[in-house]
PDB file of N, CA, C and O in Angstrom:
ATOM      1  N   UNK A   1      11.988-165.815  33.538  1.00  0.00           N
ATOM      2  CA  UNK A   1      11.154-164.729  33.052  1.00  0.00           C
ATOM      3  C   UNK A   1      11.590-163.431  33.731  1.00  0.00           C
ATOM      4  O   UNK A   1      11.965-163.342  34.900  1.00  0.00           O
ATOM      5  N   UNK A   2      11.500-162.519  32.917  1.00  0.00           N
ATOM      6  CA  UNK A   2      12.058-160.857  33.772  1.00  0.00           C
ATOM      7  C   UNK A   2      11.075-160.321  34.280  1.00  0.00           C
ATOM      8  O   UNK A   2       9.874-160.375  34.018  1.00  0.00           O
ATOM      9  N   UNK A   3      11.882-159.593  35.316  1.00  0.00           N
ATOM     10  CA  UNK A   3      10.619-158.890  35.818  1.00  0.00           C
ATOM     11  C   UNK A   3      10.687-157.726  35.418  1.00  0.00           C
ATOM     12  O   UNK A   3      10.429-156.979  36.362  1.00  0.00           O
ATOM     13  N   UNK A   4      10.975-156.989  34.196  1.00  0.00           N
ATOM     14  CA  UNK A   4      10.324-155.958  33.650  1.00  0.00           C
ATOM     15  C   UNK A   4       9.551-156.000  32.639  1.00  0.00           C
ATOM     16  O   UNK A   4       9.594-156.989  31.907  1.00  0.00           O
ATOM     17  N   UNK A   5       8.818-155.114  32.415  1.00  0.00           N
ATOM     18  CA  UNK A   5       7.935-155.052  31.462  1.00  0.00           C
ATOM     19  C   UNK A   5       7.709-154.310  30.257  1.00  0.00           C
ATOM     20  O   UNK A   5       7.957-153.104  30.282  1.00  0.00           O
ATOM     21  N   UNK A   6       7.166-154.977  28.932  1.00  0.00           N
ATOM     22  CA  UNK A   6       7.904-154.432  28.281  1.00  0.00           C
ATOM     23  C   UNK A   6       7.190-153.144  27.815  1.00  0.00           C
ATOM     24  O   UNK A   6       7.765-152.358  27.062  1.00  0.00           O
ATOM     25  N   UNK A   7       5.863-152.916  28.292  1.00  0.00           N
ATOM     26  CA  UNK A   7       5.532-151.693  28.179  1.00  0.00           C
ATOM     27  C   UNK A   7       5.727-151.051  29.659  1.00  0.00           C
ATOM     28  O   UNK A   7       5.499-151.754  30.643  1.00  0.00           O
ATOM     29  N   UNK A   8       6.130-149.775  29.792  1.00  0.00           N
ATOM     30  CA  UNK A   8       6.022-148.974  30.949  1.00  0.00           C
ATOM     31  C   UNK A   8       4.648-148.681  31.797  1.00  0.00           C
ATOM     32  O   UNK A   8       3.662-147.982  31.566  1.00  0.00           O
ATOM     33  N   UNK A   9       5.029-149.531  32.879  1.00  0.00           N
ATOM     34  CA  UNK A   9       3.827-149.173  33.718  1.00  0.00           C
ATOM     35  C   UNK A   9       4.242-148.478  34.711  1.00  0.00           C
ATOM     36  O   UNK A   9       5.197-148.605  35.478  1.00  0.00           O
ATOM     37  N   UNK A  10       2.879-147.239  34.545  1.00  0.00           N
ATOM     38  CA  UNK A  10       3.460-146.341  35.632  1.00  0.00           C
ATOM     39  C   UNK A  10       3.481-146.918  37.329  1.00  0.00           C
ATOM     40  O   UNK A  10       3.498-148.131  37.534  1.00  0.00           O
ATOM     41  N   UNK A  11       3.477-146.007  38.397  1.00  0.00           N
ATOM     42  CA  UNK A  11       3.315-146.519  39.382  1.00  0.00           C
ATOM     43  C   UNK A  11       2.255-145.320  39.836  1.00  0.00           C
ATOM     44  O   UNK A  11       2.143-144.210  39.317  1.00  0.00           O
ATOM     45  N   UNK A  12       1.624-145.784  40.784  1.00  0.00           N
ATOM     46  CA  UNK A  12       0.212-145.241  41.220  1.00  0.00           C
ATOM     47  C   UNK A  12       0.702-143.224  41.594  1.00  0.00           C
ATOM     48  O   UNK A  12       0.205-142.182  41.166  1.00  0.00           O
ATOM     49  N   UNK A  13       1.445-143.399  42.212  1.00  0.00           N
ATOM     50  CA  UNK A  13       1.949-141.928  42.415  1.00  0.00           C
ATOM     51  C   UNK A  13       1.970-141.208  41.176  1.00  0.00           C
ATOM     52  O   UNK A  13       1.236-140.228  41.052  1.00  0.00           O
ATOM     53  N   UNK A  14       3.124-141.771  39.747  1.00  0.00           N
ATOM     54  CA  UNK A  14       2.713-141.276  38.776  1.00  0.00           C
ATOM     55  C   UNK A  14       1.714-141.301  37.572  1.00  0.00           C
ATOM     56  O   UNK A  14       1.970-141.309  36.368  1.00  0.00           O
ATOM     57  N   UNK A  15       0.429-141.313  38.258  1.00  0.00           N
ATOM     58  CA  UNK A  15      -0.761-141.421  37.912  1.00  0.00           C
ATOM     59  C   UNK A  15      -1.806-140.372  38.745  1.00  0.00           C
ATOM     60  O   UNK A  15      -2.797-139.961  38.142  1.00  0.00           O
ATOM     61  N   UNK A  16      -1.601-140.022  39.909  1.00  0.00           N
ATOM     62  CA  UNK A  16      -1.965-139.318  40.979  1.00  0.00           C
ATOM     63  C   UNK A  16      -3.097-140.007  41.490  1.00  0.00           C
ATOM     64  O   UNK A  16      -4.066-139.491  42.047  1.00  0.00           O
ATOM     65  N   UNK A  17      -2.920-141.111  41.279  1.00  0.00           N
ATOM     66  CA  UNK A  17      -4.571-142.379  41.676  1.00  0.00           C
ATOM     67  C   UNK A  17      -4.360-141.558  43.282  1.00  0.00           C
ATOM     68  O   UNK A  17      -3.394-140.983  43.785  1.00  0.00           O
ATOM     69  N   UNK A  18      -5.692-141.816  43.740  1.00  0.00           N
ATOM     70  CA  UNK A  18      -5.714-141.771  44.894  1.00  0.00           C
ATOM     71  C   UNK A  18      -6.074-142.724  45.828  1.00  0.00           C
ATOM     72  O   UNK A  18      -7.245-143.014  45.582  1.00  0.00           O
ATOM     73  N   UNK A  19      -5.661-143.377  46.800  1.00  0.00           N
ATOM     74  CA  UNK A  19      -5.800-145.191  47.203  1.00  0.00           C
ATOM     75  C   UNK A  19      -7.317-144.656  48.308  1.00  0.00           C
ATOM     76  O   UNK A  19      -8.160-145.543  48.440  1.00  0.00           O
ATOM     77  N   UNK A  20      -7.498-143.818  48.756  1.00  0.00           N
ATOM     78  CA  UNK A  20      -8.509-142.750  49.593  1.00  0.00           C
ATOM     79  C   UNK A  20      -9.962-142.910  48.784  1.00  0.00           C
ATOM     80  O   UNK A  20     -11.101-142.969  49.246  1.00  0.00           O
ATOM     81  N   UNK A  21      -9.575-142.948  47.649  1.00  0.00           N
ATOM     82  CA  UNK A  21     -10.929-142.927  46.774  1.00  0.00           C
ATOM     83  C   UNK A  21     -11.449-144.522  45.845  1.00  0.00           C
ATOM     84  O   UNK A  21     -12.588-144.765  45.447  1.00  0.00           O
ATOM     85  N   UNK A  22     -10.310-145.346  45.707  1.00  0.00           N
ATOM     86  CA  UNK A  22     -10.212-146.487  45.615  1.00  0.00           C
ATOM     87  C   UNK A  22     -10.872-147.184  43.977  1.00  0.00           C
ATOM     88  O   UNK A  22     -11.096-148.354  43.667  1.00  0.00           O
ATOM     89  N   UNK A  23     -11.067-145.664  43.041  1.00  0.00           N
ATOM     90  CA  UNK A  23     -11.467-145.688  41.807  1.00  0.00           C
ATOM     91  C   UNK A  23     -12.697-146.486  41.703  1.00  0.00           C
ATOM     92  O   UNK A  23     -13.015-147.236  40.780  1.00  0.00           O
ATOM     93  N   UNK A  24     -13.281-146.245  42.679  1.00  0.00           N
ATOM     94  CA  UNK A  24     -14.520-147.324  42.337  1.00  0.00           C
ATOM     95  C   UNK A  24     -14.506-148.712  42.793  1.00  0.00           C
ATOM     96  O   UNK A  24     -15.387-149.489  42.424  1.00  0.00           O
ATOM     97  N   UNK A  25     -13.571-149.067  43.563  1.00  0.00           N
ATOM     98  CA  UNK A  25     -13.654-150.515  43.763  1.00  0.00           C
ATOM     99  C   UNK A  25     -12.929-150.417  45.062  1.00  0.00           C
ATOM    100  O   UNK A  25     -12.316-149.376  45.296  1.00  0.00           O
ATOM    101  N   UNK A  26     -12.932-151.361  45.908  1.00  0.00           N
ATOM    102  CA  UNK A  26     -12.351-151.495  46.930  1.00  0.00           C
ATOM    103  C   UNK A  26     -10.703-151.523  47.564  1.00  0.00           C
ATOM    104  O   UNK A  26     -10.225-151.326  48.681  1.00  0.00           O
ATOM    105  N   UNK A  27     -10.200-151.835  46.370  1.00  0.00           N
ATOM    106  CA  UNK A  27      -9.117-152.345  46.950  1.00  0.00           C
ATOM    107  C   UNK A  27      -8.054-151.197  47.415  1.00  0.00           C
ATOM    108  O   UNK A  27      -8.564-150.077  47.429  1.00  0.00           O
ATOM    109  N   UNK A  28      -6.938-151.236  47.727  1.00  0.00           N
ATOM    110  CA  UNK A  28      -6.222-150.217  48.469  1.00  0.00           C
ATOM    111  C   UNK A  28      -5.024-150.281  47.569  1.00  0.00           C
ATOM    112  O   UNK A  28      -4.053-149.571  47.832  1.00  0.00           O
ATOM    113  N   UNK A  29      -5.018-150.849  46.827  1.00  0.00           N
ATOM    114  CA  UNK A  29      -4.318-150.212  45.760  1.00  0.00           C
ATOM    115  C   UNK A  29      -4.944-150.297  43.885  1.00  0.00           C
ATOM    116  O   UNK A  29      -6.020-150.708  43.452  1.00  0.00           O
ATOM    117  N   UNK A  30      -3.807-149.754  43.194  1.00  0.00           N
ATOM    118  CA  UNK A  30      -4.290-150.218  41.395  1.00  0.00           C
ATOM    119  C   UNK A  30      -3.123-151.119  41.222  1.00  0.00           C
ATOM    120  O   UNK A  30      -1.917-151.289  41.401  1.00  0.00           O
ATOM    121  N   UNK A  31      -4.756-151.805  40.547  1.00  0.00           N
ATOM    122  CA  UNK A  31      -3.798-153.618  39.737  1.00  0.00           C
ATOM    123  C   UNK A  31      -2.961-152.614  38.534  1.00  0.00           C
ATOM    124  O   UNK A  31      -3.219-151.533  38.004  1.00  0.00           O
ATOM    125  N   UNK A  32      -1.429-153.965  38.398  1.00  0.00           N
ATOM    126  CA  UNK A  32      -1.128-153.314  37.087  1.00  0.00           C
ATOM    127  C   UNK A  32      -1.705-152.989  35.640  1.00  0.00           C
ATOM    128  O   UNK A  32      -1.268-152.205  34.798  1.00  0.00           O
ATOM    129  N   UNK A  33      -2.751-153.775  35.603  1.00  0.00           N
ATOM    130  CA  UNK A  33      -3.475-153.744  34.220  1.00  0.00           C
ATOM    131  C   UNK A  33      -4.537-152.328  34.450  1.00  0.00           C
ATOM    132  O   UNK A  33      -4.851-151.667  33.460  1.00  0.00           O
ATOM    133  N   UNK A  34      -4.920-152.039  35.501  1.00  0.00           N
ATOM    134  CA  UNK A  34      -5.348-150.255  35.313  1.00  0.00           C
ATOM    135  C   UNK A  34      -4.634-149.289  35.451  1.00  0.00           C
ATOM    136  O   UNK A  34      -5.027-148.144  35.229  1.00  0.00           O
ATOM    137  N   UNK A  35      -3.236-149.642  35.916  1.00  0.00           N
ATOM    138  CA  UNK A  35      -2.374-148.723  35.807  1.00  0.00           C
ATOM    139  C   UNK A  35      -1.751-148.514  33.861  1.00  0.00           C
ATOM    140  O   UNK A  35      -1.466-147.390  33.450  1.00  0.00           O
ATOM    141  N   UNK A  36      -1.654-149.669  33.005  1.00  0.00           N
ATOM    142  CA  UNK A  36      -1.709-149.603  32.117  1.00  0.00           C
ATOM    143  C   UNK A  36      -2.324-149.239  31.345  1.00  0.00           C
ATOM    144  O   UNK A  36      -1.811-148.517  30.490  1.00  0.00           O
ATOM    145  N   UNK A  37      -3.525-149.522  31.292  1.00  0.00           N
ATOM    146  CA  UNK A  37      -5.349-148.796  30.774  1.00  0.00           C
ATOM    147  C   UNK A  37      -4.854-147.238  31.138  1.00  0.00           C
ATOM    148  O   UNK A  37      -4.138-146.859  30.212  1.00  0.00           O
ATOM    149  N   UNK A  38      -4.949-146.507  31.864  1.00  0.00           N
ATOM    150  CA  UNK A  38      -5.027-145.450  32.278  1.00  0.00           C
ATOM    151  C   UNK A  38      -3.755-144.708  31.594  1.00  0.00           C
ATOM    152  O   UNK A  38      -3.880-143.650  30.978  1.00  0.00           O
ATOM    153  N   UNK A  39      -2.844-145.203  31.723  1.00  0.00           N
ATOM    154  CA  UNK A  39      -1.085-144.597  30.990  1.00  0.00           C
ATOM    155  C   UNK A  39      -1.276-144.712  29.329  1.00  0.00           C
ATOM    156  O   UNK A  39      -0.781-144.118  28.371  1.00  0.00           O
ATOM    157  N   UNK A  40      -1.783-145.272  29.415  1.00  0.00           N
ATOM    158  CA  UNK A  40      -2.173-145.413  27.747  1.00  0.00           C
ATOM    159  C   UNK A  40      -3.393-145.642  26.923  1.00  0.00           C
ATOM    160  O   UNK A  40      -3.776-146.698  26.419  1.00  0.00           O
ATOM    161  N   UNK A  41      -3.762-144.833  26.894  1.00  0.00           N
ATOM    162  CA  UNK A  41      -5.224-144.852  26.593  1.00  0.00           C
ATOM    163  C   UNK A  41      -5.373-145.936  25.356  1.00  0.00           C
ATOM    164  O   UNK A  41      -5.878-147.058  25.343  1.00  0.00           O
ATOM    165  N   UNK A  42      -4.741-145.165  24.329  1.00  0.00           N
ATOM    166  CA  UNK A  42      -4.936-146.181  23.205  1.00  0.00           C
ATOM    167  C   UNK A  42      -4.941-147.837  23.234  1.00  0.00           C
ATOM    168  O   UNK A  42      -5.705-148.684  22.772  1.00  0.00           O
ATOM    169  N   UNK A  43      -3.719-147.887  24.000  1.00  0.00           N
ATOM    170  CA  UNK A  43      -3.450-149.417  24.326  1.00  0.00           C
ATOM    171  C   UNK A  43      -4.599-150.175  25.147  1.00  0.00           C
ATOM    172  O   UNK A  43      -5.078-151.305  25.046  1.00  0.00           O
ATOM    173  N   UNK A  44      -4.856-149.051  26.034  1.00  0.00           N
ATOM    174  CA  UNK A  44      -5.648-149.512  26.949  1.00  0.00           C
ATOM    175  C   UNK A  44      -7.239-149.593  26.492  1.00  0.00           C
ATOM    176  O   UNK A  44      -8.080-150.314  27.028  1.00  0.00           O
ATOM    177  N   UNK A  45      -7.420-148.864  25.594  1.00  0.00           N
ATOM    178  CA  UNK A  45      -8.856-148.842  24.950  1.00  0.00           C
ATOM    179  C   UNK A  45      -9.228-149.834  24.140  1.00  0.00           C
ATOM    180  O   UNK A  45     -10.417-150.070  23.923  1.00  0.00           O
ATOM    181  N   UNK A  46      -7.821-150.811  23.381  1.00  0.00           N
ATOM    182  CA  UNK A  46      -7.736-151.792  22.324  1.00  0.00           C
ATOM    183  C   UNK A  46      -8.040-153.267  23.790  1.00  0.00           C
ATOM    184  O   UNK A  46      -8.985-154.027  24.006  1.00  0.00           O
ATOM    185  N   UNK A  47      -7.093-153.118  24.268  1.00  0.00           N
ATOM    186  CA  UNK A  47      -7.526-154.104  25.546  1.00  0.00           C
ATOM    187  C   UNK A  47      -8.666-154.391  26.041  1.00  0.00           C
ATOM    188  O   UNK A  47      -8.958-155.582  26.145  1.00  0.00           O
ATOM    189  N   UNK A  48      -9.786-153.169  26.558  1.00  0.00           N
ATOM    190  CA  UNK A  48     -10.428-153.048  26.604  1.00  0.00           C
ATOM    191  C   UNK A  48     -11.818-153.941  25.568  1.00  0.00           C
ATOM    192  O   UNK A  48     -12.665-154.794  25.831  1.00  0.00           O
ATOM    193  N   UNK A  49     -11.511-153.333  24.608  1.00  0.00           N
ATOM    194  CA  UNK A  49     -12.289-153.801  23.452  1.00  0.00           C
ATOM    195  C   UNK A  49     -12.255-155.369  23.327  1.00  0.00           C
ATOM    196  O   UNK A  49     -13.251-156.059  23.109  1.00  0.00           O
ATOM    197  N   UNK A  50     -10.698-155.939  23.531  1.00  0.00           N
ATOM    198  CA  UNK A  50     -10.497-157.245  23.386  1.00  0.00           C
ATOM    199  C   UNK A  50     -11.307-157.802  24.342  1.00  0.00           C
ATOM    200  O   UNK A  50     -12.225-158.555  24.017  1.00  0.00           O
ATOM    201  N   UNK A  51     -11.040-157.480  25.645  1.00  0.00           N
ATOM    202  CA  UNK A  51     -11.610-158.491  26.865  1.00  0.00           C
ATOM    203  C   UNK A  51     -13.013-158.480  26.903  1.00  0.00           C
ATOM    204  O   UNK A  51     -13.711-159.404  27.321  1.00  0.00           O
ATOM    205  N   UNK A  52     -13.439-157.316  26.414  1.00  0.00           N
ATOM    206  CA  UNK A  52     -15.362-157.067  26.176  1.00  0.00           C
ATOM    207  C   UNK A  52     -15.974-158.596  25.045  1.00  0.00           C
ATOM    208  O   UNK A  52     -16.836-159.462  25.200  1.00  0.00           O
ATOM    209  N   UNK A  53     -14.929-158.254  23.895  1.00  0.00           N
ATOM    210  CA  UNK A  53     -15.089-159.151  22.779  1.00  0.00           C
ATOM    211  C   UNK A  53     -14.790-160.517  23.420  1.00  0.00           C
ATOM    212  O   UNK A  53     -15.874-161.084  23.283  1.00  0.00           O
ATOM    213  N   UNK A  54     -14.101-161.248  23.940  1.00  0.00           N
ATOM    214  CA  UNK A  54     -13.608-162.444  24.290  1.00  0.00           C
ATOM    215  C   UNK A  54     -14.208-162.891  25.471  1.00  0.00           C
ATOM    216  O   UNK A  54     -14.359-164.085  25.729  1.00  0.00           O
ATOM    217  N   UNK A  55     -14.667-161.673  26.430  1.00  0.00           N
ATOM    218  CA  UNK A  55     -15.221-162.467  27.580  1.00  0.00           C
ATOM    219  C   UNK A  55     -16.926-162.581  27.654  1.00  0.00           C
ATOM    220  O   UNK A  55     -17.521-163.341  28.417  1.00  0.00           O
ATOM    221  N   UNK A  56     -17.511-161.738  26.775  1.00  0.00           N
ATOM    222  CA  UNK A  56     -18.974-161.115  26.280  1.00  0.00           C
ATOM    223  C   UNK A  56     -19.517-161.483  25.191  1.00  0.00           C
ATOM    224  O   UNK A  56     -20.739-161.564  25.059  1.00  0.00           O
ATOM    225  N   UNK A  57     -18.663-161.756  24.263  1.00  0.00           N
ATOM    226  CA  UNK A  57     -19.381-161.438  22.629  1.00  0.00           C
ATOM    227  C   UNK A  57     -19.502-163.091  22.606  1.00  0.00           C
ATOM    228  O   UNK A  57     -19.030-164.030  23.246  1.00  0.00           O
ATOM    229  N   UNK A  58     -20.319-162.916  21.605  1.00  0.00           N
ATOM    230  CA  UNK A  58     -21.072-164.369  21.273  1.00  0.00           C
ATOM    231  C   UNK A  58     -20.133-165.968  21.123  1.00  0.00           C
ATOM    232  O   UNK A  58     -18.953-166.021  20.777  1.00  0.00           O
ATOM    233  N   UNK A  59     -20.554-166.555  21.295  1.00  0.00           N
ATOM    234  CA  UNK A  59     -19.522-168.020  21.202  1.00  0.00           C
ATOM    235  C   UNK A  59     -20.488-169.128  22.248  1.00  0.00           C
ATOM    236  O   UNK A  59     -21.481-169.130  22.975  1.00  0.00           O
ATOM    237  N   UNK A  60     -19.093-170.280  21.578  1.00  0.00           N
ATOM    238  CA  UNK A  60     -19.870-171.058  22.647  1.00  0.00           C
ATOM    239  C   UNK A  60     -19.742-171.612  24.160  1.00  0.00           C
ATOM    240  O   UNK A  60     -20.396-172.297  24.946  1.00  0.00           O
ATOM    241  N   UNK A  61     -18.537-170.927  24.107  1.00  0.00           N
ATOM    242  CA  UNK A  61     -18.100-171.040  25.960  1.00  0.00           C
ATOM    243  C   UNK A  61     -19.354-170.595  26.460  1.00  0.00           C
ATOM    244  O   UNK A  61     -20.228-170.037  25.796  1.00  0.00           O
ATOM    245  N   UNK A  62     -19.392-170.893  27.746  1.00  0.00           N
ATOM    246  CA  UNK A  62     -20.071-170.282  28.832  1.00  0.00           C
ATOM    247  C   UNK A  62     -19.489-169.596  29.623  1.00  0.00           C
ATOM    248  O   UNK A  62     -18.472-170.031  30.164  1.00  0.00           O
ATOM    249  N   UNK A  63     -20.056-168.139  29.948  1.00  0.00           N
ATOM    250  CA  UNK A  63     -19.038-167.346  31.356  1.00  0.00           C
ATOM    251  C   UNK A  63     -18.280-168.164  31.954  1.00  0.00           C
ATOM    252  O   UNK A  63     -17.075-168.032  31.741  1.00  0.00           O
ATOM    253  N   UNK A  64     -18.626-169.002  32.667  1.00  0.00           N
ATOM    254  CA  UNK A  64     -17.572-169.717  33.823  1.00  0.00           C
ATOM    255  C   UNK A  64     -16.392-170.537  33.075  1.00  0.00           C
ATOM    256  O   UNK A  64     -15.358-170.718  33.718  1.00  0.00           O
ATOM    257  N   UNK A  65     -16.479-171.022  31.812  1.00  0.00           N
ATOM    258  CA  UNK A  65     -15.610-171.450  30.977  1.00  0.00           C
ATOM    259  C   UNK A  65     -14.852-170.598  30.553  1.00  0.00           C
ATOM    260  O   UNK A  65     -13.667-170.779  30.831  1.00  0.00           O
ATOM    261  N   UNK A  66     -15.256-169.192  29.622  1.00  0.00           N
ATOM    262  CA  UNK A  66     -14.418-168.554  29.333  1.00  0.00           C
ATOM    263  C   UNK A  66     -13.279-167.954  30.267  1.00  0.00           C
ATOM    264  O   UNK A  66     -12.184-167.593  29.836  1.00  0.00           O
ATOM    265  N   UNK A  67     -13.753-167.880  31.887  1.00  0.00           N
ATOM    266  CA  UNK A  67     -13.119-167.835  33.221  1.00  0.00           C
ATOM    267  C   UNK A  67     -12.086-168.618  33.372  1.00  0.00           C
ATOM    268  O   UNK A  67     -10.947-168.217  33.611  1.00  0.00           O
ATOM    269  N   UNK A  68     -12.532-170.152  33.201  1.00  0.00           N
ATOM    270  CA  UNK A  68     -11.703-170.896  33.360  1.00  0.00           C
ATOM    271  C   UNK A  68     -10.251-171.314  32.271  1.00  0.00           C
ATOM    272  O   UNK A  68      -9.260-172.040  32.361  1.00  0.00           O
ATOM    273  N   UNK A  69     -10.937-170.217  31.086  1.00  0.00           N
ATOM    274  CA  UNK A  69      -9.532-170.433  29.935  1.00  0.00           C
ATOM    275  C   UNK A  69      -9.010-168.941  30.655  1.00  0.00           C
ATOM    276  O   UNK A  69      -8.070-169.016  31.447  1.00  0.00           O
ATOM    277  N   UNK A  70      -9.286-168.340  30.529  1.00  0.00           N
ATOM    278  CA  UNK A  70      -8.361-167.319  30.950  1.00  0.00           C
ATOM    279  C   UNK A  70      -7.580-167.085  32.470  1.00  0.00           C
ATOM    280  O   UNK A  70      -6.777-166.209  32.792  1.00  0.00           O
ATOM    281  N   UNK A  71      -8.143-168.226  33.268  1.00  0.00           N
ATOM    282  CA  UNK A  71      -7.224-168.385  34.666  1.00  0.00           C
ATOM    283  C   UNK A  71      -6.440-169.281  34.153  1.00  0.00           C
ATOM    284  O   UNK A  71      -5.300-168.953  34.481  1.00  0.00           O
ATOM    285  N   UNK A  72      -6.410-170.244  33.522  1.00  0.00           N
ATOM    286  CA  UNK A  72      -5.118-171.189  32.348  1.00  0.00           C
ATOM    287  C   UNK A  72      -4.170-170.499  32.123  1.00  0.00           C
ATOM    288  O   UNK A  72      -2.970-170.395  32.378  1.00  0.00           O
ATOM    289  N   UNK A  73      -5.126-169.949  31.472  1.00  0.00           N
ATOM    290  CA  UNK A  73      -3.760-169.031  30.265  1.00  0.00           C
ATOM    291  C   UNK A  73      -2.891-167.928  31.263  1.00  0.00           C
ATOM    292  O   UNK A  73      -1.791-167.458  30.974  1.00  0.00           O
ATOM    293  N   UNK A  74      -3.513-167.702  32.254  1.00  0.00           N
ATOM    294  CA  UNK A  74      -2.810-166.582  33.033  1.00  0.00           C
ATOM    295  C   UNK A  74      -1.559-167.154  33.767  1.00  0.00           C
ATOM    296  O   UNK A  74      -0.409-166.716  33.740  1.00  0.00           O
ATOM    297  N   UNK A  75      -2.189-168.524  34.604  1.00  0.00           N
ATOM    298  CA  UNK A  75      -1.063-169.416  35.206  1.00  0.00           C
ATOM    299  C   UNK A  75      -0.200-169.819  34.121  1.00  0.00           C
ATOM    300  O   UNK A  75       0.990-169.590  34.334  1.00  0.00           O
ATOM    301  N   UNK A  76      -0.387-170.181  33.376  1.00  0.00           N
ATOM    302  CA  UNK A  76       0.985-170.763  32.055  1.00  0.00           C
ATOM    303  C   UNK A  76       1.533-169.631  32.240  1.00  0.00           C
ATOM    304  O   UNK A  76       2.714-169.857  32.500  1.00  0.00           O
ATOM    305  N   UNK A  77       1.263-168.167  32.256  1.00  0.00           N
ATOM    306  CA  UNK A  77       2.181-167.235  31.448  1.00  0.00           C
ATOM    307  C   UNK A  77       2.922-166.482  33.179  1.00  0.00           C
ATOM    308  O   UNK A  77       3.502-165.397  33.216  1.00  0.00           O
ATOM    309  N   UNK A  78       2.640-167.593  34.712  1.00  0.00           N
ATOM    310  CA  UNK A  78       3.090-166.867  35.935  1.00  0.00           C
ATOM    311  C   UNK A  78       2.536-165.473  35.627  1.00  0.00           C
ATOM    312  O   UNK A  78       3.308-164.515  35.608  1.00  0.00           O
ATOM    313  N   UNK A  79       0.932-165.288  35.328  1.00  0.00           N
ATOM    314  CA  UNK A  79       0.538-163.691  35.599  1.00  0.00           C
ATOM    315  C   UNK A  79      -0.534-164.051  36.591  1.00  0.00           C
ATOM    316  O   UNK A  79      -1.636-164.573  36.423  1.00  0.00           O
ATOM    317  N   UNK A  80       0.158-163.584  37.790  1.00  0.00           N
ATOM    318  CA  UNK A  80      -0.705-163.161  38.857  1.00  0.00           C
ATOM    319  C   UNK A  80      -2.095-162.728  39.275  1.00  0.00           C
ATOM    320  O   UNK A  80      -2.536-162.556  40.411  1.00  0.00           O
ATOM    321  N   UNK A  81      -2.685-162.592  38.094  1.00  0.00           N
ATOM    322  CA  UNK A  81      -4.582-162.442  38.002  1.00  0.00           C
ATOM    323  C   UNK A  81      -4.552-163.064  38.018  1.00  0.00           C
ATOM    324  O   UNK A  81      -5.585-163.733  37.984  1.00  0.00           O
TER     325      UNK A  81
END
């Protein structure tokens, strides 16, 4: 698998994130998936929409199930979330 990607993700500098302010969350840096959200709005707004719909919207998983398909699916695909 490559390690590039095939959409351009910026890097935190070219974003002007500030790691000082921590966007609301703790961590000391940005995951790649808000560095993506943020570089691309559109893309990132459709994403958005998806994970609201798939992890929220009606069905019959339960939270901790729908958790547990999407830590699956993340390990099959070696993505690091």
């Amino acid at each position: 698998m490559s390690d590039e990607a095939w959409v351009k993700i910026p890097t935190e500098e070219e974003l002007g994130w500030d790691a000082a302010t921590g966007g609301g969350y703790e961590f000391s840096f940005l995951p790649a998936m808000g560095r993506l959200i943020m570089a691309h709005p559109v893309i990132g707004t459709a994403l958005v929409q998806l994970l609201s719909t798939v992890m929220f919207g009606p069905g019959e998983l339960t939270r901790r199930e729908r958790e547990l398909v999407a830590s699956v699916s993340a390990a099959a695909q070696d993505c690091f979330y």
